[in-house]
N, C-alpha and C positions, 0 to 999 in steps of 0.2 A: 420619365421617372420623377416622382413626386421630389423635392429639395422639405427638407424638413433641419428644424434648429433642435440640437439634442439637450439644449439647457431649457427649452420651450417643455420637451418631452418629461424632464426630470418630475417635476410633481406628478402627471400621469401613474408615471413607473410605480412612483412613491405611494400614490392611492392606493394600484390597483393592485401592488404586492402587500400592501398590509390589509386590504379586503381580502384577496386569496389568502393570506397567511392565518386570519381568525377565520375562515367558512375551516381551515382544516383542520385547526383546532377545537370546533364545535361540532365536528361529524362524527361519527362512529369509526373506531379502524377497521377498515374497508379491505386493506391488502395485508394481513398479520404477515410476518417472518417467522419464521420456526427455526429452532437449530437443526441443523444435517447430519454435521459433524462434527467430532472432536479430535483436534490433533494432537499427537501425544508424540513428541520424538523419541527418538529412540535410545537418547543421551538421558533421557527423565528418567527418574526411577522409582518417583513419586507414587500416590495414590489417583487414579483416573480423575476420581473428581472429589470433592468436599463441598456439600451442600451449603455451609455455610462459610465459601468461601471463595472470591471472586474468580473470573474465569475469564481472561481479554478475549476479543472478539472482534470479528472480518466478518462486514455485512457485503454481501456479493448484491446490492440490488442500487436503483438510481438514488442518491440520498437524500434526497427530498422524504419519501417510504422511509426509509431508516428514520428518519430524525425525527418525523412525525411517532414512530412508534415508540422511538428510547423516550419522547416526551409523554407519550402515554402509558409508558411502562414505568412509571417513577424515576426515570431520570435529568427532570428538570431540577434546574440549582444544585446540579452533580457534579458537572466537569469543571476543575481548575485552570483547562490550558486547551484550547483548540487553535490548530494550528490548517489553512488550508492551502490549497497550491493549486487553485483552475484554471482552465485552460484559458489564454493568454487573447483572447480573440485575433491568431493568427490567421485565420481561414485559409487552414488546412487539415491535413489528415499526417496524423503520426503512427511511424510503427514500431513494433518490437522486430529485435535481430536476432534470429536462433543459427550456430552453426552445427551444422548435422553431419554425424560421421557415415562417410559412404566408400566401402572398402578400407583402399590404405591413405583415401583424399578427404577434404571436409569442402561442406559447400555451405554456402552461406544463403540464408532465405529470408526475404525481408516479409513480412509481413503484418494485415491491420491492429492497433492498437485504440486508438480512438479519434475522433474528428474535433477537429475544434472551428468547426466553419459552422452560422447562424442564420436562419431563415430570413431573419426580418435585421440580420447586421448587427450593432450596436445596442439598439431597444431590444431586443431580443435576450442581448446579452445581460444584459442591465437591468429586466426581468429576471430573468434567472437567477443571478447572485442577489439582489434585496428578499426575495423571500425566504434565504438559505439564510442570509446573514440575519433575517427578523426573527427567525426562528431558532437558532442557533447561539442567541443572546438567551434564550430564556435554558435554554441547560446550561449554561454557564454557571457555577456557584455563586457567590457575592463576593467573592475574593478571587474569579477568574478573569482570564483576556483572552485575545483573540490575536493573531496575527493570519492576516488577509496578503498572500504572494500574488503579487502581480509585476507586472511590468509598464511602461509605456505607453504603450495601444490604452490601456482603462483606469490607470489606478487613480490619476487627476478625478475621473468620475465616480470611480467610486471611493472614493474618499467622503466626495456630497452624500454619496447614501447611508454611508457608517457614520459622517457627523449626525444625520439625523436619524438614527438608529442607537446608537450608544449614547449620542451625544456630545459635541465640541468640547466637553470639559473632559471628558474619557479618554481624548486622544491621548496617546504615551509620546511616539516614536512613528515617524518613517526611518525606516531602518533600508540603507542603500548597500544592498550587498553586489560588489566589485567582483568581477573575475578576468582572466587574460582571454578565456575561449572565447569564440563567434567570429561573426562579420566581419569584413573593413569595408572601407566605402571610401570614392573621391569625390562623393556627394553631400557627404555629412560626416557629424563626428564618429568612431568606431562605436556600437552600441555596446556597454561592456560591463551592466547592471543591470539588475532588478530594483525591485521596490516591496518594500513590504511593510503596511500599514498595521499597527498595533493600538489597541483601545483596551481598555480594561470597562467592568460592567459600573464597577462602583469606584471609591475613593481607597478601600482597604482591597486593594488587589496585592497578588502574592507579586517579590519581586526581593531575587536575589543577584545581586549587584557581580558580574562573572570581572576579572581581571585582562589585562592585558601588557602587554611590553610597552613601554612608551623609551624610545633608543635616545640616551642623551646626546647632546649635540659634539660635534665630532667621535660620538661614538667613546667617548670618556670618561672617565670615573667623575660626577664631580663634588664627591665629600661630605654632602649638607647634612648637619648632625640631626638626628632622627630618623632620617630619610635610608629604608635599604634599597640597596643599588644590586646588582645581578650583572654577570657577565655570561655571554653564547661566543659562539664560533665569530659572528658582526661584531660584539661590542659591547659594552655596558648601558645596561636601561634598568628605568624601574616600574615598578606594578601598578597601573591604574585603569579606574574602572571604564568597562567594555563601554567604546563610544559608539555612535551610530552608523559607521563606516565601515562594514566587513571583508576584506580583502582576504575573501576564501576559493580556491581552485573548486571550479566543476569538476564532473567527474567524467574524466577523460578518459579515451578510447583503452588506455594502457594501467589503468589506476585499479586498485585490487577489489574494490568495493564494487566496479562496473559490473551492470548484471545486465545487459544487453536493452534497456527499458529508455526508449530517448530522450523522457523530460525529471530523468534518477536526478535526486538534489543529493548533495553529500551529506553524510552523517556527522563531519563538524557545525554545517551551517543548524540540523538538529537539536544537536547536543547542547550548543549554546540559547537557542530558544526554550529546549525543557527544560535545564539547570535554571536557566534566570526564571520562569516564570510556574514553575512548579515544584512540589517536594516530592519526595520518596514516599510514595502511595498514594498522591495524586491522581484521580484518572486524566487523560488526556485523549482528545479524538483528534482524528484527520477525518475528512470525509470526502476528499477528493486523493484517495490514498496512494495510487498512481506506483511506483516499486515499492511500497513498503517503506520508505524510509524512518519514517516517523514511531511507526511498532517499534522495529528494529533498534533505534536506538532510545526509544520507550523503555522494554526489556533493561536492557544493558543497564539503566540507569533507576530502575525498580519503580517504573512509574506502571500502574494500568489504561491498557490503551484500550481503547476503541478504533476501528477502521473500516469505512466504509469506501466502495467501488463497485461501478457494474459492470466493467469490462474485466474479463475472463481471464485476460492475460497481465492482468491487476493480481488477482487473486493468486496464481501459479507460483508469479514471480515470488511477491510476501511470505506465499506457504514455503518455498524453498530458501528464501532468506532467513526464514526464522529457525527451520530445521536444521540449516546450516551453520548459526547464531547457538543452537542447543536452546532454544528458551522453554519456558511452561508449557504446559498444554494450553492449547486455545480453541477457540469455537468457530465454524462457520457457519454462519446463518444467511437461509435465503427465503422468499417469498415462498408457499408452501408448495407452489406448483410448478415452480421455478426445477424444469428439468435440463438434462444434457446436451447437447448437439453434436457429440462425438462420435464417432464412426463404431466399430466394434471391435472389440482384442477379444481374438480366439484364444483358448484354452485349450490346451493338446490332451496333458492330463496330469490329474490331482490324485496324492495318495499320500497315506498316512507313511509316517516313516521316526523313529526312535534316534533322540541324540549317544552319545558316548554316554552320558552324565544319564539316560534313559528316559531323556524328557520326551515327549511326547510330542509332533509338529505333525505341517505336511511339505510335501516337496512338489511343487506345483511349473511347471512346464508351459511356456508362454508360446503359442504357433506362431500369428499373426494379426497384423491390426489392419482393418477395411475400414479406409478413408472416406468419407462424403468429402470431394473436393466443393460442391454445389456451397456448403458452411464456411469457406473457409475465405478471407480478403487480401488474395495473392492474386496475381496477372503477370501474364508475359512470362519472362524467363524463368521464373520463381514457379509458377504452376509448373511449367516444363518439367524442373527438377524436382518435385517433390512429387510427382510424377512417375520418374524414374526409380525413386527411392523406397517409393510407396510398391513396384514392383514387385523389387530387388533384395530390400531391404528394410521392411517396413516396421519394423519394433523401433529404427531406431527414430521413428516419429516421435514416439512417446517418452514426453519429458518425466513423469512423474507416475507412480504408482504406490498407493498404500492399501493395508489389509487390515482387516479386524480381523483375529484368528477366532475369535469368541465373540460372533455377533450374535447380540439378545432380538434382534428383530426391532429394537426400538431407533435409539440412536447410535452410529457405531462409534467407535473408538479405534482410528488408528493409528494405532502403535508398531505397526512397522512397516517405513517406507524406502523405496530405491527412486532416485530420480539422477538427470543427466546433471554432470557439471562437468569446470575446466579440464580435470583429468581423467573425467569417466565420460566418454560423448554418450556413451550408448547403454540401456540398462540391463539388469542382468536376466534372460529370458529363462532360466532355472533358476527357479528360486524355492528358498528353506525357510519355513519361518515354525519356530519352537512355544508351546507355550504348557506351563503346568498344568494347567487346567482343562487341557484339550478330551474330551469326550466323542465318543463316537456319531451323538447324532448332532454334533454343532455344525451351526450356520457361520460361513466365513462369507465375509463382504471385501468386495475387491473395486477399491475406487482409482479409475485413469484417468490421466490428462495427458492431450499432447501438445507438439511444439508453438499449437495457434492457442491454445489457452481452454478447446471444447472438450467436456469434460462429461465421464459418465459413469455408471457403477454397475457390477453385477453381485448376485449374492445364488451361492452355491450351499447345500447343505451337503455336509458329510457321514455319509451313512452307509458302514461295512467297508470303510476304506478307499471310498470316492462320495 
């Protein structure tokens, strides 16, 4: 095996990501994205959509494609606040955790979520993040920044590639965010932080200074005229601005925000990045969007987000966090031939049926779902049981299902969805969905996903009561 010096490799990288970065911006878009779908929860009560008026959005594709296009589609000098979060060059493979209700037990199934292992190791890696990060500067607004999550394994290197990308004078902050979970070692120290490097594009970047506790010493009042002082259940402190040290809890096995996704950040560690570095109607993107976090408390704090992910079980997770969340309707966009790999849910049968109120729905009866295990990144015990379940009890594979009662044949809209959670494992296989406007010869669109994230659609017309 060849020995090679990675500071020797640096200007390489450095060339050959800003030659690849301008051939893509001087080509044609080659792979457009189209929107699929609109999701509309079922808490909105809104208008479906407003042409003149924004609409957040979940690109399902590798975000290299995304960003190439948001910059061809006039979104460069757009975004105030990009935040990302890639994968850590651990080389390995991560998974998502679904548990699945079977009779009166629940079983636990682990399976693929995404890889974080590299062909060519480190240059590989460090390939890949300089032309996201080269291109990634230029939809930035002039008053945006960036914060780059890493850890250990890379962010000393890439640190060199964002000074010469942003530029040495852009740097802000390494931000060292502490937490108690992980390892120990009798080898080394406990490893019990990240890193997360922030640059701003220009000199006028947005940046609102968030507060913190600072606990006076033995925890006692001490009087100083001007100065307000504050007491908690610890002790008296007063309010100063958020340092570069953040001593926030991961999101542990038991914590309410856990959504079964192994590398979930918490929505404090969030919340303090979009408050300080954007305002309310700022867009923001992630592009390594991983549970959703970043949407989620995007929303919450009336920022518009962008998010990209090409992993399957990226998109599931978000769509259900946000449904769950009650936010706006938002878009899913994917490459235009970007189809499903999902097995198939039978339909037993569909028929029209009248509320109390005499509205007008159908009542639609779910048989069974036929699994391609051949799609799916389970082994060993984990195929076994899903397996069994896929048998026995096969609906209750299927995490998520939504419907357009009123598909126009174009893009659908939907507005009403059932999916699994903590108190519901399994979804409801009769189901009713009501809508004013129902007609006899409408096309209803019914879109599934299940518990591995593969996902697909059928669409039914109804005509004489099926």
């Amino acid at each position: 095996m060849t020995k090679f010096s990675i500071i020797e490799e640096l200007p390489q990288i450095v060339r050959n990501g800003m030659k690849a970065a301008e051939k893509i911006m001087n080509r044609p878009l080659d792979i457009p994205m189209e929107e699929k779908e609109i999701i509309k929860p079922m808490t909105y009560k809104g208008a479906d959509r407003n042409t003149n008026k924004w609409m957040n959005q979940f690109y399902q594709q590798d975000n290299l494609i995304v960003i190439e296009n948001l910059l061809k589609k006039g979104y460069e000098g757009k975004i105030d606040l990009i935040y990302i979060d890639p994968p850590f060059l651990t080389k390995t493979n991560y998974n998502g955790r679904s548990i699945v209700k079977y009779g009166k037990t629940e079983r636990v199934i682990e399976h693929f979520a995404y890889n974080d292992i590299w062909d060519n190791g480190l240059i590989t890696y460090l390939e890949m993040l300089y032309i996201r990060l080269y291109l990634m500067k230029k939809l930035l607004s002039d008053r945006g920044s960036i914060y780059l999550h890493l850890d250990y394994r890379t962010v000393h290197y890439a640190k060199i590639l964002m000074d010469q990308i942003f530029g040495e004078g852009n740097f802000l902050n390494e931000i060292i965010w502490s937490y108690k979970s992980g390892g120990v070692s009798k080898r080394y120290y406990s490893r019990k932080h990240d890193n997360i490097l922030v640059y701003s594009k220009t000199k006028d970047y947005i940046f609102n200074p968030q507060k913190e506790k600072s606990y006076n010493r033995d925890f006692k009042p001490y009087r100083f005229k001007g100065i307000k002082e504050y007491k908690d259940e610890i002790g008296w402190y007063t309010l100063v601005n958020l340092r570069d040290v953040w001593p926030i809890d991961m999101v542990g096995r038991t914590a309410k925000e856990r959504v079964g996704y192994d590398t979930q950040k918490p929505e404090k560690l969030l919340e303090r990045i979009i408050l300080s570095s954007s305002n309310e109607g700022s867009i923001i993107a992630d592009f390594f969007a991983g549970s959703g976090t970043t949407g989620v408390v995007g929303e919450r704090l009336n920022r518009r987000w962008i998010m990209a992910d090409k992993g399957a079980l990226s998109l599931i997770t978000t769509t259900k966090r946000l449904i769950e969340k009650k936010s706006l309707p938002f878009s899913i966009i994917k490459e235009h031939n970007n189809l499903g790999k999902a097995g198939r849910l039978s339909i037993k049968t569909i028929e029209t049926i009248k509320s109390k109120e005499g509205i007008e729905g159908l009542n639609i009866e779910l048989d069974n779902y036929e699994l391609n295990l051949d799609n799916i990144g389970i082994k060993g015990k984990y195929k076994d049981i899903v397996k069994e379940i896929a048998l026995n009890n096969s609906l209750a594979l299927i995490d998520f299902i939504g419907i357009d009662i009123d598909y126009n044949g174009n893009i659908p809209t939907i507005d009403w969805q059932d999916y699994r959670r903590d108190d519901k494992m399994i979804i409801n296989s009769n189901i009713k969905v009501f809508n004013k406007n129902l007609k006899g010869s409408n096309k209803i669109y019914i879109k599934y996903i299940d518990i591995f994230g593969q996902q697909n659609s059928m669409v039914y017309k109804i005509d004489n009561g099926v």
